[in-house]
C-alpha positions as protocol buffer text, in pm:
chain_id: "A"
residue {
  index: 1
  type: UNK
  ca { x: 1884 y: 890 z: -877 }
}
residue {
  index: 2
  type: UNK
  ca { x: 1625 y: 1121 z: -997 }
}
residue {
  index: 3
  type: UNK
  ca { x: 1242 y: 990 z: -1065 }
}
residue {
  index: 4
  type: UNK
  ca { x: 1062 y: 1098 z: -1383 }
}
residue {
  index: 5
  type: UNK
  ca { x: 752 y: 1313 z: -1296 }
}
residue {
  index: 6
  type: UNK
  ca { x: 425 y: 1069 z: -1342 }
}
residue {
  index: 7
  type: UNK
  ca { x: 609 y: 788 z: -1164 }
}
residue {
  index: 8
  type: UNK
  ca { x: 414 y: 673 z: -847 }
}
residue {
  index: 9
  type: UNK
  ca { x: 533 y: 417 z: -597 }
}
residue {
  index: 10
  type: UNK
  ca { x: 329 y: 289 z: -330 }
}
residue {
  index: 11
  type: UNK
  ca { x: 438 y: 101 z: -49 }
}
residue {
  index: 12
  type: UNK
  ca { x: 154 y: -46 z: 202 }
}
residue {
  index: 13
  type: UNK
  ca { x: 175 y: -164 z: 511 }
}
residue {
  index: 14
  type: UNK
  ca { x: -22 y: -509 z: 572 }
}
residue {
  index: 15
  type: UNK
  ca { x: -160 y: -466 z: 950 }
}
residue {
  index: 16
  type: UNK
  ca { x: -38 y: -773 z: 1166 }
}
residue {
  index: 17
  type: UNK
  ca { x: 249 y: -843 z: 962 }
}
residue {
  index: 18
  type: UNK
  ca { x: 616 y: -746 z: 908 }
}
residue {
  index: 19
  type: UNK
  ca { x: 517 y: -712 z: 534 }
}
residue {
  index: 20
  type: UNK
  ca { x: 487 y: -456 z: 326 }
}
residue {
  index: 21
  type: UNK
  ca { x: 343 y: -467 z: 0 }
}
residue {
  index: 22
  type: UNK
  ca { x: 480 y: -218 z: -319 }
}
residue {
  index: 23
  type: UNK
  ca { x: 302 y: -98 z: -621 }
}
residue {
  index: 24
  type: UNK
  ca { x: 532 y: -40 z: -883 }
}
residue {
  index: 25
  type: UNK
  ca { x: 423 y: 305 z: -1163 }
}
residue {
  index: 26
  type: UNK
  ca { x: 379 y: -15 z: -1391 }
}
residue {
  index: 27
  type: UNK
  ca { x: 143 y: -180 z: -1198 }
}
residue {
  index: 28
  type: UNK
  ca { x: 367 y: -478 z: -1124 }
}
residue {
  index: 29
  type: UNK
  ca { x: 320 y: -569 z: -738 }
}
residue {
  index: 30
  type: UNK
  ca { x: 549 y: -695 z: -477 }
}
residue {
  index: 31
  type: UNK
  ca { x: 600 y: -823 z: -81 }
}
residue {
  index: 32
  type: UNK
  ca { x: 886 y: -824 z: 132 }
}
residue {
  index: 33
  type: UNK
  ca { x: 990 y: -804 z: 482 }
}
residue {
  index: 34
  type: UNK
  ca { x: 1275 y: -573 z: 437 }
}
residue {
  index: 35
  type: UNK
  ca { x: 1209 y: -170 z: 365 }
}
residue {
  index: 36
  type: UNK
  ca { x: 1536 y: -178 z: 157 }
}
residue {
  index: 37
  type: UNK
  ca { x: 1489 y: -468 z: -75 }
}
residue {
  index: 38
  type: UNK
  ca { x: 1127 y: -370 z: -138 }
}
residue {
  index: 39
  type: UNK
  ca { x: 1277 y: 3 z: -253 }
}
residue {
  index: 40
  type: UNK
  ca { x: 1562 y: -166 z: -431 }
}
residue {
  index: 41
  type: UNK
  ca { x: 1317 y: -377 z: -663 }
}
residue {
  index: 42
  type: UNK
  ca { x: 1049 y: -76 z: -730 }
}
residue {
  index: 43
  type: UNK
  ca { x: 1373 y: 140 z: -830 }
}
residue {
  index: 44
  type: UNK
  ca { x: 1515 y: -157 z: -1075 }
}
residue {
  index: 45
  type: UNK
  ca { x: 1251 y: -67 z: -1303 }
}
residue {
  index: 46
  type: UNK
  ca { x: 1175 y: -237 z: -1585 }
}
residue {
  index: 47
  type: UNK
  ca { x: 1399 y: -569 z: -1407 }
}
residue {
  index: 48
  type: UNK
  ca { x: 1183 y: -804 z: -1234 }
}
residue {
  index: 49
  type: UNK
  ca { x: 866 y: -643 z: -1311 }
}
residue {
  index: 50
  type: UNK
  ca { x: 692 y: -722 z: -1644 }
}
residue {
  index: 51
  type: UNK
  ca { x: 364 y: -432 z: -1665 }
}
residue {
  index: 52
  type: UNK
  ca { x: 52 y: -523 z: -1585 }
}
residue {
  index: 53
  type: UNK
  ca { x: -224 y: -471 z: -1856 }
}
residue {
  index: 54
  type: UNK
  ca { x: -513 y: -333 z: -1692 }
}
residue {
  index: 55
  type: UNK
  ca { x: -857 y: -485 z: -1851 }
}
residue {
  index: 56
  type: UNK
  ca { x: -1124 y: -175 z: -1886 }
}
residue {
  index: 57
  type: UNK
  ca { x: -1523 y: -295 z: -1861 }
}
residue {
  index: 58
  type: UNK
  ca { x: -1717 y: -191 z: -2183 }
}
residue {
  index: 59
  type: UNK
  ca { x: -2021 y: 40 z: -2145 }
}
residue {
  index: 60
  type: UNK
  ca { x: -2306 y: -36 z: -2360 }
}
């Protein structure tokens, strides 16, 4: 499986824990325990997460 250039996953670490917290390039976030499930899910694209609409502040 290829990824389209622009696509960014992030997967974080939460100190203390066995979790690990992914970013999907949509914005859609998500925690698991397991390395492979939390890959599996950010590579399912667009199943399971709906995008998040990000609110911008207005400037006066």
């Amino acid at each position: 499986m290829s990824v389209r250039a622009g696509e960014v996953y992030r997967v974080d670490w939460l100190p203390g824990t066995d979790v690990l917290h992914g970013t999907c390039h949509c914005g859609a976030e998500h925690t698991a325990e397991d390395p492979v499930a939390m890959w599996d899910w950010m590579l399912a694209h667009p199943q399971g997460h709906p995008p998040v609409h990000h609110v911008r502040g207005r400037t006066s």
